[in-house]
VOGU-3710 file (C-alpha; in Angstrom, 3 decimals, decimal comma):
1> xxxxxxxxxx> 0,000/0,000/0,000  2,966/2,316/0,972  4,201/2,043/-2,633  1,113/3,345/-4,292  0,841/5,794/-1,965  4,281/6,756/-3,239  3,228/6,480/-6,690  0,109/8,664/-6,013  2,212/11,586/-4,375  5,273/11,326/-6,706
11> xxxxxxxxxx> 4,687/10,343/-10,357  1,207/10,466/-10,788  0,965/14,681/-9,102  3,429/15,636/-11,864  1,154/14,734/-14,881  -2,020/15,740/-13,096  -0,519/19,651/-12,538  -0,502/19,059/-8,564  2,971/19,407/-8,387  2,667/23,087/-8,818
21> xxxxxxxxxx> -0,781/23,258/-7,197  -0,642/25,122/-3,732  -3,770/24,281/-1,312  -4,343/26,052/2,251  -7,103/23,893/2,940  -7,009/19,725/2,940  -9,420/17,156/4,465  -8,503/13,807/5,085  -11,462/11,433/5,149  -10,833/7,904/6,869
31> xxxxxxxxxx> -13,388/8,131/9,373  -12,694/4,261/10,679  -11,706/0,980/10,489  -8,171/1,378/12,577  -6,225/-0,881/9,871  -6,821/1,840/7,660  -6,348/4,701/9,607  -2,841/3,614/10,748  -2,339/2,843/7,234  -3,360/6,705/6,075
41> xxxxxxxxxx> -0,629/8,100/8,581  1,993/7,748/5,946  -0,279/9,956/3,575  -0,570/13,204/6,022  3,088/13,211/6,570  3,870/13,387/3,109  1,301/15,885/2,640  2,454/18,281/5,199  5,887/17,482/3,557  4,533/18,866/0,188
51> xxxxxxxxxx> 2,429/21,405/1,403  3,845/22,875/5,037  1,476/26,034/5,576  -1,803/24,345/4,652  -4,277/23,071/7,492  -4,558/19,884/7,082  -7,668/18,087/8,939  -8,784/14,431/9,421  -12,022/13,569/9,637  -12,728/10,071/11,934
61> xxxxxxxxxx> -15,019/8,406/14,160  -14,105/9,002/17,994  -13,001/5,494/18,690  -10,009/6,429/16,431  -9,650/10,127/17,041  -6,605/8,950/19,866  -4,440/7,549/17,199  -4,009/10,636/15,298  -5,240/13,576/17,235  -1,335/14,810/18,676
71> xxxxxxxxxx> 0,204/13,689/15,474  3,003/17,127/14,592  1,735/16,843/11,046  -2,014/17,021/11,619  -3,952/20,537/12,156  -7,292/19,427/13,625  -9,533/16,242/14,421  -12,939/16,463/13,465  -15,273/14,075/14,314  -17,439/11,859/12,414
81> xxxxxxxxxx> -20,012/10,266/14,266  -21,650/7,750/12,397  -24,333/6,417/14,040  -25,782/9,893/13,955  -26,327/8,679/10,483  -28,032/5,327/10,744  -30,247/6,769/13,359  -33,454/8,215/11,413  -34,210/10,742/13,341  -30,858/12,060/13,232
91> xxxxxxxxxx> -29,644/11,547/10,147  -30,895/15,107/7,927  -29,336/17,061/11,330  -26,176/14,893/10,986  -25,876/15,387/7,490  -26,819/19,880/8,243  -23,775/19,647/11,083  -21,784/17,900/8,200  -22,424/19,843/5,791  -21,713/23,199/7,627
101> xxxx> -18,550/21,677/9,314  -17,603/21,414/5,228  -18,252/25,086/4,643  -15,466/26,045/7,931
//
């Protein structure tokens, strides 16, 4: 997985015109599923490699908020509670919070 993470951010930026691109602004989206979440870490520090003045957020369930939230490369933790979502008479104010957490 490492590798084509390395692909992603090396070779594959160049063609696409993000090696010139400068963003203040990035959202990582892994809200759970710890496996993957541990395997995403490799991902923010290259992007606050590449881009060292942009906030960079992660959006994640609280059950894995711990493994990232003191991270040096990380900006912010915002949490993604997704049973909020499954519940019905939750879900449209989940999905307002969401969407105006998105507009921030």
């Amino acid at each position: 997985m490492n590798a084509q993470i390395e692909n992603v951010l090396t070779k594959n930026h160049r063609a696409s015109g993000l090696q010139t691109a400068e963003f203040s602004r990035i959202l990582l989206i892994k809200p759970s599923a710890l496996g993957d979440v541990v395997h995403t870490i490799p991902v923010l520090v290259k992007l606050r490699a590449r881009y060292p003045r942009a906030r960079i957020d992660w959006l994640i369930t609280p059950e894995n908020a711990e493994v990232v939230r003191h991270h040096p490369a990380l900006s912010n933790v915002v949490l993604f509670a997704r049973r909020d979502f499954s519940k019905r008479g939750r879900r449209w104010g989940a999905m307002l919070a969401f969407f105006e957490l998105l507009k921030q």
